[in-house]
C-alpha angles and dihedrals in degrees: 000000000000099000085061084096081066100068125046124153122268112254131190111273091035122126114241095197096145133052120123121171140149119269132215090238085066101249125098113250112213108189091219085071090064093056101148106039136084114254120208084195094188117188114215138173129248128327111265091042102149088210095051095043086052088047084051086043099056087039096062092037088059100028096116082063094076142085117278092233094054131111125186116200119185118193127195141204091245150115105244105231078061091038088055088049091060107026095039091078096047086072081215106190084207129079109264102199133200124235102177101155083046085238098161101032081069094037094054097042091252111172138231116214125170098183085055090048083062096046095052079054094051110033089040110040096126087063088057097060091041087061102048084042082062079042096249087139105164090229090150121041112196103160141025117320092196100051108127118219131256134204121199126185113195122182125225085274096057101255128147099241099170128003130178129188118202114269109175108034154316094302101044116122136141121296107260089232085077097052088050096053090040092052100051098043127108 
């Protein structure tokens, strides 16, 4: 109970000055390296989360779409050499980043649900089978199945403008109409 003090949900206002992880193109990615962009910092499950590989999908499909001076970073509950199986194939040209000892979910107040986790199977289970029919079929679970999402927009000083924690279930993000918008203005 005492190391409750640790981990207290991001809110808007708030400085993101420290977050260092591996990434799957080899090299460790420190967000203090990044000062003077915008960061769409997004939390996803495990690796072979069939939500979050569509939500990657959609978001390389549509990355022209955003601001210059943008940078998306996803990070998933996953040990990296797993994490590289499942996001290589995706050719992000963002950093996907790997979170195995689930440092900064803790860090950044993220929940678990598993009653979340069934309603994301059963409400969207059309969006299941979307994403096997892409081939993003969760054979291997390292990580937590019941992780719920987060979306973090930070500004090009490093503070938290606009932040949403999943409420409904275990697929719910922003719509990408608000990163976009986010992204291009000034």
């Amino acid at each position: 109970k005492h190391n409750e003090g640790n981990k207290m949900k991001i809110k808007k206002g708030d400085l993101i000055s420290d977050l260092t992880l591996p990434s799957i193109d080899g090299k460790n990615f420190k967000i203090q390296e990044h000062k003077g962009k915008k960061i769409f910092l997004t939390f996803y499950r495990f690796a072979a989360c069939p939500f979050c590989n569509l939500r990657i999908n959609e978001i390389i499909k549509r990355y022209d779409e955003l601001g210059k001076n943008f940078l998306v970073v996803a990070v998933f509950d996953s040990p990296l050499d797993n994490l590289i199986k499942h996001a290589k194939k995706h050719n992000a040209p963002f950093p996907i980043l790997a979170d195995e000892n689930y440092k900064y979910y803790e860090k950044y107040g993220l929940e678990r649900s598993f009653l979340k986790f069934l309603r994301a199977v059963i409400f969207k289970f059309p969006t299941l089978i979307k994403a096997s029919m892409k081939g993003f079929i969760p054979i291997v679970f390292k990580g937590y199945v019941n992780t719920l999402p987060s979306d973090i927009m930070i500004n090009s000083n490093g503070i938290v403008e606009d932040v949403y924690y999943a409420k409904t279930d275990t697929g719910d993000h922003l719509p990408f109409s608000k990163i976009k918008s986010f992204s291009v203005k000034d």
